[in-house]
C-alpha positions, 0 to 999 in steps of 0.5 A, a space after each residue: 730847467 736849471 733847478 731839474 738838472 740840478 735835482 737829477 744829478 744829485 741823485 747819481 751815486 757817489 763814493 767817498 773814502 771816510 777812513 783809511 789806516 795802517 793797522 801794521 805792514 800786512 795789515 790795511 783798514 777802509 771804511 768807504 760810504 756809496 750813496 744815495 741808493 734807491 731801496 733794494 740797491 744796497 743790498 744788491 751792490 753790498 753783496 756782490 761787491 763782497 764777493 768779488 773782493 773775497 774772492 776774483 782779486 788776485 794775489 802772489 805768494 810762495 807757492 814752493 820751496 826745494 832744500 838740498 839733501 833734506 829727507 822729509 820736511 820733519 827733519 831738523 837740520 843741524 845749526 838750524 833752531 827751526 824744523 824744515 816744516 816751521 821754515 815752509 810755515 813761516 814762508 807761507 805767511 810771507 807777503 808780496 806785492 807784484 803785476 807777474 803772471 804765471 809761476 817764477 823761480 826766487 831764492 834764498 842763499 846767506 851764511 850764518 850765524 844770523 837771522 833770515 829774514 824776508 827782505 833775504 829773499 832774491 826776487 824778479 824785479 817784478 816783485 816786492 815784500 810787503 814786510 821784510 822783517 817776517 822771519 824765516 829761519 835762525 841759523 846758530 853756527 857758520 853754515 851755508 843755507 840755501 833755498 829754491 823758492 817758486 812763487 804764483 799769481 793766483 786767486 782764492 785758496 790752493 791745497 798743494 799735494 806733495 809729489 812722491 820722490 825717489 831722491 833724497 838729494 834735492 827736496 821740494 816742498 809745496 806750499 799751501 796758497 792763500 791769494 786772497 789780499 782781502 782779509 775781511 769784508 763787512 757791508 751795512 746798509 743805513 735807510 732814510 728819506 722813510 726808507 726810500 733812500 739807502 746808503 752802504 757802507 764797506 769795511 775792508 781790511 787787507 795784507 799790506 799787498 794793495 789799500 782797501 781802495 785799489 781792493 775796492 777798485 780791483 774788485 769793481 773791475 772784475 765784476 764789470 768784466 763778468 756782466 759785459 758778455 750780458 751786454 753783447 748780442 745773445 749767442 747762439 743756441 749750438 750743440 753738445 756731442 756726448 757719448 754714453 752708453 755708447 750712443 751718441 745723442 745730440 743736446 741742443 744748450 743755451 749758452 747763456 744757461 751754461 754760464 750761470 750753472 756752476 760746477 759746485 752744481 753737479 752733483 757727485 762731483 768729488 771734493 778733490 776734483 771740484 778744487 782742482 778744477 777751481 785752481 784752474 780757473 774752471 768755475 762754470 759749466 761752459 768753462 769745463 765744456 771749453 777744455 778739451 781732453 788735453 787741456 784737462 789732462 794738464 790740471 796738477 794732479 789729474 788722470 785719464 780716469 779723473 776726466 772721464 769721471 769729470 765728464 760722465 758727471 756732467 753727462 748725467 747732470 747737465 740736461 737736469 739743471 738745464 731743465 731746473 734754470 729754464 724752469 726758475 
């Protein structure tokens, strides 16, 4: 009876950390072994965990930057080496390290001749630079230089459009996001025992803003907390009130369906729409259905027009990839 208990318990899986080394500040390698696997588990965990390292883990960065008295973001300032445009460029690649949520104001404010650097910036205590030696501008006479900077905790890729401005006494400027603290994820899978028995392996790479074990930690969590809604008692059917062609018809939707169709499904859906959707945590069908008019309305660059769009979109899609799901 010892020896079966003995035997059972070898064959939960266990991970293990085989390496782990700093490349740089912004620049983390790991490579992590889970074993063993039955056939097939692998490739199951091995793709999942990837996506969800590439893209469900959160990040901070600056996200604005506002000059004093600039016209456009070509200019070249006097006693500054660096074009207004290379400043933004070098305060994109800039990293940090924070728990903050939502949006919070940072600064920058010294007086050359000197070099600015990272380590110049005035952060909330929340928030930390994982290089301080990342160079901003280079300030070659006794000038004043002072800068607004904004920074967000986000995830995945935002494309910040500027906003047109009759003043030329304050300019901001927004920057382009990558929240994303996994550089690079690889998986490989070794067989065994004839192929009945698997082993993965994972390399990750990150910025310096977590290790490649809180990465794989975080990452882990994230897809816990999407599998738990599966474990709850089934919802509900309830139903969808739409208006079109002026006749209201009443859809009766599986909640469970909704959740799995993802608004890259529907078709027609324009580019520019899907991204700020995405930017805002909207991934699903449910989770479009869960925002009303003014909820949608608050989405950065959104118009009346956009959601009324959004919607005759869903209302023309929705009933066919309900009809494809149920079908698969």
């Amino acid at each position: 009876m010892i020896r079966e208990k003995v035997r059972v318990s070898s064959q939960i899986p266990r991970w293990k950390c085989v390496e782990l080394r700093a490349d740089g500040k912004r620049l983390y390698y790991g490579r992590f072994i889970l074993s063993p696997l039955k056939k097939g588990q692998a490739d199951i965990i091995g793709i999942a965990m990837r996506r969800a390292l590439l893209g469900e883990i959160e990040g901070t960065c600056i996200t604005y930057a506002k000059f004093e008295k600039i016209p456009h973001e070509y200019t070249t300032l006097v006693g500054i080496q660096e074009s207004v445009y290379e400043i933004v460029m070098n305060l994109k690649e800039i990293v940090l390290r924070s728990n903050l949520y939502g949006t919070h104001d940072a600064s920058i404010c010294v007086r050359g001749p000197r070099d600015v650097t990272a380590q110049d910036i005035i952060l909330p205590p929340s928030v930390a630079i994982v290089d301080n030696t990342q160079h901003i501008v280079t300030l070659m006479e006794p000038i004043d230089f002072c800068v607004g900077l904004q920074i967000e905790r986000n995830r995945g890729y935002s494309i910040k459009i500027p906003m047109p401005t009759n003043s030329h006494d304050d300019r901001g400027f927004p920057i382009d996001a990558v929240f994303m603290p996994v550089k690079n994820v690889n998986h490989s899978i070794h067989s065994y025992e004839n192929g009945s028995h698997e082993m993965l392996f994972f390399e990750i790479w990150t910025n310096g803003s977590l290790t490649p074990k809180e990465a794989l930690r975080e990452a882990s969590r994230k897809l816990i907390n999407l599998f738990i809604p599966f474990l709850h008692a089934e919802e509900e059917n309830f139903h969808l009130q739409t208006n079109q062609n002026e006749h209201t018809e009443e859809l009766s939707i599986d909640l469970c369906g909704l959740k799995d169709i993802y608004i890259d499904q529907l078709v027609e859906l324009p580019p520019r729409l899907y991204n700020s959707l995405k930017g805002s945590g909207i991934h699903t069908v449910m989770d479009l259905l869960d925002k009303n008019t003014d909820a949608l309305m608050k989405i950065p660059h959104f118009r009346h027009e956009d959601v009324e769009k959004v919607m005759n979109i869903l209302n023309n899609n929705i009933s066919q990839l309900l009809s494809q799901r149920r079908g698969l």
